[in-house]
MARBAFI-445081 format. One record per atom (N, C-alpha, C, O): residue in three letters; y, x, z. Coordinates in steps of 0.2 Angstrom, whole numbers, padded with zeros to 4 digits, always signed. Atoms other than C-alpha are relative to their C-alpha. Example, Ala and Ser with C-alpha at 12.3 -4.5 7.8 and 13.67 -1.06 7.14 Angstrom:
REM MARBAFI-445081
ALA-0006+0004+0000;ALA-0022+0062+0039;ALA+0006+0004+0000;ALA+0005+0009+0003;SER-0006-0004-0001;SER-0005+0068+0036;SER+0005-0004+0003;SER+0011-0001+0004;
END
This chain:
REM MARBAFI-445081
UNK+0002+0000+0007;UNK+0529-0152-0035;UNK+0000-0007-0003;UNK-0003-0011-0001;UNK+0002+0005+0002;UNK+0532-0165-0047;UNK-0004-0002-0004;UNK-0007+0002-0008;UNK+0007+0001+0004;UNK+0521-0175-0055;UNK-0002+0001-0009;UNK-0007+0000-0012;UNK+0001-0003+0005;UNK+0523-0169-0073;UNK-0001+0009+0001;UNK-0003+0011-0004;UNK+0000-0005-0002;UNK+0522-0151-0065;UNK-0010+0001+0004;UNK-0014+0006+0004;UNK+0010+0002-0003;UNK+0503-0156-0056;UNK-0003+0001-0006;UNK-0008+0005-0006;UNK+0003-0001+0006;UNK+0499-0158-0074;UNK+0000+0004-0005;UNK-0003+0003-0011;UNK+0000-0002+0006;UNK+0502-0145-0082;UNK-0003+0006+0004;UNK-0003+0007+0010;UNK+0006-0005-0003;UNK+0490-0129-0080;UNK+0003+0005+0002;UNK+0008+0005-0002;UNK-0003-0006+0001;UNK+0496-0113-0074;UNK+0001+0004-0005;UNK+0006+0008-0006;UNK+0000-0004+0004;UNK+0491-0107-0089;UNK+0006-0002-0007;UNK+0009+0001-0011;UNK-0007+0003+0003;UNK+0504-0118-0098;UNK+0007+0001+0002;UNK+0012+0000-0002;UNK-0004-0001-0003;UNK+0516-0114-0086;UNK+0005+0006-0003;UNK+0010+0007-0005;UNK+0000-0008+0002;UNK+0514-0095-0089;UNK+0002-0002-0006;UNK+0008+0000-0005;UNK-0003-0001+0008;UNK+0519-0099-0109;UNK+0004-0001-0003;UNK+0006+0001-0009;UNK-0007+0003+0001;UNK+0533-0109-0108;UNK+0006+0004+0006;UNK+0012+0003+0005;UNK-0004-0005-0001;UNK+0539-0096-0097;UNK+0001+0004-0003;UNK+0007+0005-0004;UNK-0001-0006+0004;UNK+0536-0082-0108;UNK+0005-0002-0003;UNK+0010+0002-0002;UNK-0004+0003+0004;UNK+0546-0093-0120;UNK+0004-0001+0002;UNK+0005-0007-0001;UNK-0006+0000-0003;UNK+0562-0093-0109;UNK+0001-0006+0005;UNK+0006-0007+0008;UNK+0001+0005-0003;UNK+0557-0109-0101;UNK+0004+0002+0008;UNK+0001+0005+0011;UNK-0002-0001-0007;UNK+0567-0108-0084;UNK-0001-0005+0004;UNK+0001-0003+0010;UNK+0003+0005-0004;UNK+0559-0124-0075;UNK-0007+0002-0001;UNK-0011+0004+0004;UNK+0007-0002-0001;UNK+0543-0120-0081;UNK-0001+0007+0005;UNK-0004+0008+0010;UNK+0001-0008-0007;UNK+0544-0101-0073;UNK+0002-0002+0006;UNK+0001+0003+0009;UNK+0001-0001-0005;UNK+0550-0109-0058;UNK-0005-0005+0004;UNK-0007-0004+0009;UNK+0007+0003-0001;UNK+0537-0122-0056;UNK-0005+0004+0001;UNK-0009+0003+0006;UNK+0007-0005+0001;UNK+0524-0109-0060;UNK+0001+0005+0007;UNK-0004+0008+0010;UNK-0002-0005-0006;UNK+0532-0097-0046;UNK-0002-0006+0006;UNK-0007-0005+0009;UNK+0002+0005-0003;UNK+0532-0115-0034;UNK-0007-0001+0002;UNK-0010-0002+0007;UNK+0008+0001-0001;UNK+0513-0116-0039;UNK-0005+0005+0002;UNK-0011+0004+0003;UNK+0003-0006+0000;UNK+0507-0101-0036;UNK+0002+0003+0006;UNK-0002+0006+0009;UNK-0001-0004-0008;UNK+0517-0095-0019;UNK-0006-0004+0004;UNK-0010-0001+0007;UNK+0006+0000-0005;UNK+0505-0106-0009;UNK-0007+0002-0001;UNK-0011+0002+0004;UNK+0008-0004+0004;UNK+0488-0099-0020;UNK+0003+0006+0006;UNK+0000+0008+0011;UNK+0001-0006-0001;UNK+0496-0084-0015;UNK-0002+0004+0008;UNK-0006+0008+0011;UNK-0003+0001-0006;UNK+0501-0084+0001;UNK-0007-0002+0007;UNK-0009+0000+0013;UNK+0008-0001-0003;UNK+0482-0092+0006;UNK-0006+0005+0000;UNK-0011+0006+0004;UNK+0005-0004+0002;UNK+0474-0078-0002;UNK+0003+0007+0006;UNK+0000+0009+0011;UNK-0002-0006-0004;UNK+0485-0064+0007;UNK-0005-0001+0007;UNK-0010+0001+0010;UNK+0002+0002-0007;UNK+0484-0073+0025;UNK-0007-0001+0002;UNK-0008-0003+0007;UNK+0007+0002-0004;UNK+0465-0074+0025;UNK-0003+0008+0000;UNK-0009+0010+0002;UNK+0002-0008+0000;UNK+0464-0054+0022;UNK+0005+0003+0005;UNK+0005+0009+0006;UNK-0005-0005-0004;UNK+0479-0050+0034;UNK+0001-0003+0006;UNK+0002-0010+0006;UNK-0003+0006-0006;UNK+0483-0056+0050;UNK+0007+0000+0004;UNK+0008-0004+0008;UNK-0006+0000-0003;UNK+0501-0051+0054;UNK+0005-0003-0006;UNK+0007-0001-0012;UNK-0007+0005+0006;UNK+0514-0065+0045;UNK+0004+0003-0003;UNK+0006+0002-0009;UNK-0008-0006+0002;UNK+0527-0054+0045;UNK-0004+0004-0008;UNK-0001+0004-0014;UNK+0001-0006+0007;UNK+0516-0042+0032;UNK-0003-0006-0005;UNK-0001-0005-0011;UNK+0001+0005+0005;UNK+0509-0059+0023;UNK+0004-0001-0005;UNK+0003+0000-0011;UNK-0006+0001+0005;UNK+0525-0065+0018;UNK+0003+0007-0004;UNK+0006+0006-0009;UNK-0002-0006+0004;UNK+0529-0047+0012;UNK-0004+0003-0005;UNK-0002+0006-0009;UNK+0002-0003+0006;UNK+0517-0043+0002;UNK-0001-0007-0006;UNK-0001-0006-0012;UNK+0002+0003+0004;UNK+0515-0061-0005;UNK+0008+0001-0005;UNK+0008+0000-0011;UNK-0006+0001+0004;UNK+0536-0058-0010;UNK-0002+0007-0004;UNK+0002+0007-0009;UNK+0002-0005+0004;UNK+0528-0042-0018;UNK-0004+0000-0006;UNK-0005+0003-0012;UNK+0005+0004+0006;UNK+0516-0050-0028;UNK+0003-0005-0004;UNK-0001-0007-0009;UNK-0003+0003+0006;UNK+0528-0062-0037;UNK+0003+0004-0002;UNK+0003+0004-0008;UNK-0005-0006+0003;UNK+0540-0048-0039;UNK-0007+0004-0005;UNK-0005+0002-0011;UNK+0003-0002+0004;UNK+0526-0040-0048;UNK-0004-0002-0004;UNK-0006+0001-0009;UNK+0002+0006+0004;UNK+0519-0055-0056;UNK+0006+0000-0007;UNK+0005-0001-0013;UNK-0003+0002+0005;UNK+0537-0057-0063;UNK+0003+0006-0004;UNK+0006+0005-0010;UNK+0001-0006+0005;UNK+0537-0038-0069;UNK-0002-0001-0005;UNK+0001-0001-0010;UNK+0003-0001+0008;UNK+0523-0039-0080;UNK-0003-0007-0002;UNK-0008-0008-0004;UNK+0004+0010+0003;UNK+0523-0060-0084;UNK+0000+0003-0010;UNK-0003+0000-0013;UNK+0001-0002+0007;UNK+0526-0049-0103;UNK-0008+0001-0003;UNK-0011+0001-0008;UNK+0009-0004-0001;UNK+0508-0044-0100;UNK-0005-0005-0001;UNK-0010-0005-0005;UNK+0003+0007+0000;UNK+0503-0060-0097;UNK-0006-0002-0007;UNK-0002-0005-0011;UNK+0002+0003+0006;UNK+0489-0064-0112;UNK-0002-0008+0002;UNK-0005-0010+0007;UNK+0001+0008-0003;UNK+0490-0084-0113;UNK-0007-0003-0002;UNK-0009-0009-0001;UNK+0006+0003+0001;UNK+0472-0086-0120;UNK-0005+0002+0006;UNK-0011+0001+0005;UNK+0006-0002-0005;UNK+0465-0078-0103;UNK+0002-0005+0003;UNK+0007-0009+0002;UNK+0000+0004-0003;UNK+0463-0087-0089;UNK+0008+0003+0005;UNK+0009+0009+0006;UNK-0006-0004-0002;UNK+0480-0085-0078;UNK-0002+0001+0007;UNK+0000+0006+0010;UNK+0000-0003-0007;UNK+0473-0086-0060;UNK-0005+0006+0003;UNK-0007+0008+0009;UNK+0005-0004-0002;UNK+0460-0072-0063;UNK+0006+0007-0001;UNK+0005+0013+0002;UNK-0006-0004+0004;UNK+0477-0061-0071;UNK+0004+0001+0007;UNK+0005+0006+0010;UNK-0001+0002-0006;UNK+0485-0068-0054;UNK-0001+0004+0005;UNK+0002+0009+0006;UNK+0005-0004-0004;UNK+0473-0062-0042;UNK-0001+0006-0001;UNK-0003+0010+0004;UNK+0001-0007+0002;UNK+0471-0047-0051;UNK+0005+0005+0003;UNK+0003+0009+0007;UNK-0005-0002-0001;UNK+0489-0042-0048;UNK-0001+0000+0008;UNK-0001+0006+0011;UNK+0002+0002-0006;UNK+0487-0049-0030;UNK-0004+0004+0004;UNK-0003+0006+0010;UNK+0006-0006-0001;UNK+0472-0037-0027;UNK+0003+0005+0002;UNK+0003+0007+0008;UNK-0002-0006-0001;UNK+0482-0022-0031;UNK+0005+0002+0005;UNK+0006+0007+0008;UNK-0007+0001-0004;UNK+0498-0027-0022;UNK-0004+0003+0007;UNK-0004+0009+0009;UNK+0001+0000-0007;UNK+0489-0031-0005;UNK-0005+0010+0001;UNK-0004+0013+0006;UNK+0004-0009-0005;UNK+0477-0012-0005;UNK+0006+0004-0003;UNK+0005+0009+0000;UNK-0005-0005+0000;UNK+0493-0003-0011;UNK+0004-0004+0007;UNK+0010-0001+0009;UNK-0005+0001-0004;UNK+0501-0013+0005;UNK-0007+0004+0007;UNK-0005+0006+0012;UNK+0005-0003-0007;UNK+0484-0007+0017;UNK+0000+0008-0001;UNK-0002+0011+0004;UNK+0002-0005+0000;UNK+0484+0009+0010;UNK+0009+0003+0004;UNK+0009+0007+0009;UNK-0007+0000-0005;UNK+0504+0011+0016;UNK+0000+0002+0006;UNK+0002+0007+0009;UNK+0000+0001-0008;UNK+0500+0006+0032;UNK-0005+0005+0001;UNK-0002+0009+0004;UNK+0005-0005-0001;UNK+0484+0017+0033;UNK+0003+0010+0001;UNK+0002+0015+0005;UNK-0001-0006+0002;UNK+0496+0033+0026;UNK+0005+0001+0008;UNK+0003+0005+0012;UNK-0003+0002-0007;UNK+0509+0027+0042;UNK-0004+0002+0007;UNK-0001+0005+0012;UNK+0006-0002-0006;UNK+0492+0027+0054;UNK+0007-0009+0003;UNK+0009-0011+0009;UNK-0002+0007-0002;UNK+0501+0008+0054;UNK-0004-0006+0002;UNK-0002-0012+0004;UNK+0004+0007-0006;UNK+0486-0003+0061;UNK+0000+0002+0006;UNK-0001+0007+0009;UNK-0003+0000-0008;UNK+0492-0007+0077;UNK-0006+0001+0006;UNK-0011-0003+0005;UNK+0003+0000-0006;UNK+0481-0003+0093;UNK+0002-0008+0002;UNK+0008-0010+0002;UNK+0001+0007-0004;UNK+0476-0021+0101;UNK-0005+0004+0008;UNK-0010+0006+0008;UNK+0004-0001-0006;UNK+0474-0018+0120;UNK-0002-0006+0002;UNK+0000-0011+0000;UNK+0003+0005-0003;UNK+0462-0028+0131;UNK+0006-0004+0002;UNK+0005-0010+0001;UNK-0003+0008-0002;UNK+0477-0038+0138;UNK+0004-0001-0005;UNK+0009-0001-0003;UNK-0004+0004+0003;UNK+0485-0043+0123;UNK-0005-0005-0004;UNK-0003-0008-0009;UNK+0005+0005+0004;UNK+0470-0052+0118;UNK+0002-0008+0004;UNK+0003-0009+0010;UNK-0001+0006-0001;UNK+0473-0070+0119;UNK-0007-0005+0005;UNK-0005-0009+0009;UNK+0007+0002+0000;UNK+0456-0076+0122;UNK-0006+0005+0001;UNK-0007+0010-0002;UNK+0006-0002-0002;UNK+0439-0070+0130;UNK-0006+0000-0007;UNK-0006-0005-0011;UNK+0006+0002+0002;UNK+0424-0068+0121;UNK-0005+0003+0005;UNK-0005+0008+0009;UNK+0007-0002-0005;UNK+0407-0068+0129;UNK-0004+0001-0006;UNK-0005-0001-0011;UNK+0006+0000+0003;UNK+0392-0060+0125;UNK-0003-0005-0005;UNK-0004-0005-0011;UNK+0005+0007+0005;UNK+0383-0076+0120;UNK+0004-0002-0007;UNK+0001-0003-0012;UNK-0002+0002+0006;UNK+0397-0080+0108;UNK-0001+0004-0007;UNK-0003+0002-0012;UNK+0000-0006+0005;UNK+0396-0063+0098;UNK-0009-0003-0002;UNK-0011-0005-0008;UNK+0009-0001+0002;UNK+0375-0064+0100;UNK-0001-0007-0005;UNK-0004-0007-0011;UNK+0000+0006+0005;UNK+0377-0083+0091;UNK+0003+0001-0007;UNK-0001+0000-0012;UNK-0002-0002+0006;UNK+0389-0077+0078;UNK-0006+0003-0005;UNK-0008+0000-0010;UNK+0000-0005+0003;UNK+0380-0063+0074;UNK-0009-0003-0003;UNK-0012-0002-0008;UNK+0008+0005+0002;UNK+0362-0074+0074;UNK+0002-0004-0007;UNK+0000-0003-0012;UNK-0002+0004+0006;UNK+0372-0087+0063;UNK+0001+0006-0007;UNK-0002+0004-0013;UNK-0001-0005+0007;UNK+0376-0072+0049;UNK-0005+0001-0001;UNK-0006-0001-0007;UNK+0006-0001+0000;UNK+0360-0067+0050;UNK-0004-0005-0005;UNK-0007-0003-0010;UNK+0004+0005+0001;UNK+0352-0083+0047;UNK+0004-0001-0006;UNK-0001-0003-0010;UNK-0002+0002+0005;UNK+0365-0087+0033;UNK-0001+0005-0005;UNK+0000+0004-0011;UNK+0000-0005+0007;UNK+0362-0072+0023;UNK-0008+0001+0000;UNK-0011+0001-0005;UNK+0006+0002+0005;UNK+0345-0073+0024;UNK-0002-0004-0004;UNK-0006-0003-0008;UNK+0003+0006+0006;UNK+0344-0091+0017;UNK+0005+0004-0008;UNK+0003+0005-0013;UNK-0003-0001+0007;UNK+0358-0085+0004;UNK-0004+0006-0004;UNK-0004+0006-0011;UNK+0002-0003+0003;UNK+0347-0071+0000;UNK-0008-0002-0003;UNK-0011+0002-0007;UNK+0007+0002+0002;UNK+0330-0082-0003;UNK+0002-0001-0007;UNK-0002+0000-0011;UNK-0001+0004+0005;UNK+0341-0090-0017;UNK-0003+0004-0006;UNK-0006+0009-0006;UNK-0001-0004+0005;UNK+0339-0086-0035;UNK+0003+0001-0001;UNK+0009-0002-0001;UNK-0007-0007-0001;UNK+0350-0068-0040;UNK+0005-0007-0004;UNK+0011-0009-0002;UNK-0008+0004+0005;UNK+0361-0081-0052;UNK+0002-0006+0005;UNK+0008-0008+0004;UNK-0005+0005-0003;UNK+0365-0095-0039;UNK+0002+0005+0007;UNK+0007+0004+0010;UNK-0002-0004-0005;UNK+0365-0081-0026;UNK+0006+0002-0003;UNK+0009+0004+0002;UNK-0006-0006+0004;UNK+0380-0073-0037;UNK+0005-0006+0002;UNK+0010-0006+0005;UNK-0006+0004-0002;UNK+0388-0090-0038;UNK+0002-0004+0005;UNK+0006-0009+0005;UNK-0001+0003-0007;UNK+0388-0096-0021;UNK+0005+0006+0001;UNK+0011+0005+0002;UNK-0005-0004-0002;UNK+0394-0078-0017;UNK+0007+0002-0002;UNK+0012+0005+0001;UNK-0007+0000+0005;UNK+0408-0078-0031;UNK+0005-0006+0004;UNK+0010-0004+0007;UNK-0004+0007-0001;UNK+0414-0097-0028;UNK+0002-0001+0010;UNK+0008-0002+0012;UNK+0000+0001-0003;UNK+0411-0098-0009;UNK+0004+0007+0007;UNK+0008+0006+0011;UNK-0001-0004-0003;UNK+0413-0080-0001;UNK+0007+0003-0004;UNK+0013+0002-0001;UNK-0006-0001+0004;UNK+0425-0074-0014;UNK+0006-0001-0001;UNK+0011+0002-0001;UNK-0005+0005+0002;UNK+0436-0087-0017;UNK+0002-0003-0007;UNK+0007-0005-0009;UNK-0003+0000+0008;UNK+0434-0088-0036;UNK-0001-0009-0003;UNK-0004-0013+0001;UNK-0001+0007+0002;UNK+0436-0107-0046;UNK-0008+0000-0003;UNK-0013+0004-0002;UNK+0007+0002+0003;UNK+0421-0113-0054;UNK+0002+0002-0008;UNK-0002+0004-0012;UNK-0001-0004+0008;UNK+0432-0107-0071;UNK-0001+0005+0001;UNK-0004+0008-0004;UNK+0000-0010+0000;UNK+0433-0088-0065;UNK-0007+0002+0001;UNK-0009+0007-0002;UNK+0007-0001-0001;UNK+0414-0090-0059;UNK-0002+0001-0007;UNK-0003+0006-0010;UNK+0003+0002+0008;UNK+0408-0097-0076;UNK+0003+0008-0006;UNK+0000+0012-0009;UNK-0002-0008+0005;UNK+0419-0081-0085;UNK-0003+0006+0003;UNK-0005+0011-0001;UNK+0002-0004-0002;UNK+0413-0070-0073;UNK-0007+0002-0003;UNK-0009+0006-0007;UNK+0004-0001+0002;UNK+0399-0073-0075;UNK-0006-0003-0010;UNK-0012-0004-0011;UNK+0002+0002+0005;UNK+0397-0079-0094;UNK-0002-0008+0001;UNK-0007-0006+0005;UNK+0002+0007-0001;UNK+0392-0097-0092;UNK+0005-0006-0001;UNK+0011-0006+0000;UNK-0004+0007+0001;UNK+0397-0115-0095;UNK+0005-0001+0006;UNK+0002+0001+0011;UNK-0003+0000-0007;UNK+0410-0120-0081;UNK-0007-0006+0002;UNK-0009-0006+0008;UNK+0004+0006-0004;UNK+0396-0137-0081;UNK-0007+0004+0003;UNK-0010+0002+0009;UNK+0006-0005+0000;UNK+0381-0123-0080;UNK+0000+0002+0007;UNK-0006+0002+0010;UNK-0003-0004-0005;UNK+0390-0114-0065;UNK+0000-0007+0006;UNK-0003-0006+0011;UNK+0000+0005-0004;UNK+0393-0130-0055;UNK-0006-0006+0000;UNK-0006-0011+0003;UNK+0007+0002+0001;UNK+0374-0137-0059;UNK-0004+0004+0007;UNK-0007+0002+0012;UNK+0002-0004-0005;UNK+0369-0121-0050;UNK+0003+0001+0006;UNK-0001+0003+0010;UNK-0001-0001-0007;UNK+0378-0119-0036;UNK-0002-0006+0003;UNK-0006-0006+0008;UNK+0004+0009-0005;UNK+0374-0140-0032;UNK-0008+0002+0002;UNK-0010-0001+0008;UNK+0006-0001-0005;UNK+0357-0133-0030;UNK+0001+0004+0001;UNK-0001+0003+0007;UNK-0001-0006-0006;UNK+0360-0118-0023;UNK+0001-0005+0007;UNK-0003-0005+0012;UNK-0003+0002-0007;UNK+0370-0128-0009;UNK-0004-0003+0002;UNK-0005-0003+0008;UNK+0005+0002-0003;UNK+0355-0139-0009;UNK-0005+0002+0002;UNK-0008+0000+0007;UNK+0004-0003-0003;UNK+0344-0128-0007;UNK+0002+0003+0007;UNK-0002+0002+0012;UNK+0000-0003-0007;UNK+0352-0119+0007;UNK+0001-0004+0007;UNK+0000-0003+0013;UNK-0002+0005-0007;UNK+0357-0136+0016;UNK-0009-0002+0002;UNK-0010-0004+0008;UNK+0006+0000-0002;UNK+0338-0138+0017;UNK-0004+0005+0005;UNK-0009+0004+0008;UNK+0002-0006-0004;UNK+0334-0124+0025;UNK+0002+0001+0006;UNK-0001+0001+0011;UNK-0001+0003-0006;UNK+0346-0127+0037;UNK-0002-0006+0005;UNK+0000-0007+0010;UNK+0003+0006-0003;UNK+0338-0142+0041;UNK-0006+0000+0004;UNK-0008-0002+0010;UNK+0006-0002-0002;UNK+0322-0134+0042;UNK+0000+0004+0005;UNK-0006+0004+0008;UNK-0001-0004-0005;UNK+0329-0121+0053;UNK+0002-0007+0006;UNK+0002-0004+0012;UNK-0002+0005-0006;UNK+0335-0137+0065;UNK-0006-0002+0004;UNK-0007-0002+0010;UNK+0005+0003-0003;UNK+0320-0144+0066;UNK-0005+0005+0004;UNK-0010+0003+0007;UNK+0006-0005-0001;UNK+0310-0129+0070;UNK+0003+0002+0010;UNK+0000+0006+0013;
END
């Protein structure tokens, strides 16, 4: 990406496309396969299906870029699209009876006991500090952190200044990093 294309927002991207821009629309496709491509691969685990739904999700991005309204935000418009693609590609597979059986020997790696019982301690332990929070940094912890939303998508999600949203999560995260502290010592 070059360095006047870093600078300019996706959402600038998206308008100087509309407007027939043919660098801007391909920059904007440039900046967005790797967003997309991270969001797929952390909900899918076979590459082969990543790369195909992420090629389905530009193809459908570049369907309805008409649709596009440039005063929203463009990566919540994005993700939106992105959403629908990937459960119309599980529901596919679902109709196929296409998630694959994993036998014991194609597993790579052991787990033991103790690993699962740690895991499942650690989850534990992490949801009930996130649930001691207060409901609204609990939301944006679980928005920005667990979700994957920006600190802009949080603040619209949830009405709020973007500084307002990133005030609360800092003590959120403070609060929680204290706790784990307290669970150290204990």
């Amino acid at each position: 990406m070059s360095g006047t294309e870093e600078k300019q927002s996706l959402e600038d991207l998206m308008r100087l496309a509309q407007q027939g821009d043919k660098r801007a629309y391909a920059a904007l496709f440039r900046a967005i396969t790797p967003l997309l491509r991270a969001f797929i691969s952390r909900r899918l685990s076979a590459s082969s299906d990543v790369d195909d739904v992420v090629q389905d999700i530009l193809l459908s991005i570049h369907r309805a870029s008409h649709t596009y309204d440039t005063d929203r935000p463009f990566k919540i418009w994005m993700f939106t699209i992105a959403r629908y693609r990937l459960n119309d590609h599980l529901r596919k597979l679902y109709k196929k009876g296409g998630f694959p059986e994993i036998s014991i020997d194609d597993m790579t790696h052991e787990i033991s006991a103790a690993d699962v019982t740690e895991q499942r301690d650690r989850y534990e332990y992490l949801n009930k500090a996130l649930s001691s929070l207060p409901e609204k940094q609990k939301k944006i912890v679980t928005l920005m952190k667990i979700e994957g939303y920006s600190a802009i998508e949080t603040a619209q999600a949830m009405n709020m200044s973007v500084s307002a949203v990133k005030v609360s999560a800092h003590r959120a995260y403070k609060s929680l990093a204290l706790k784990v502290e307290e669970e150290d010592r204990e």
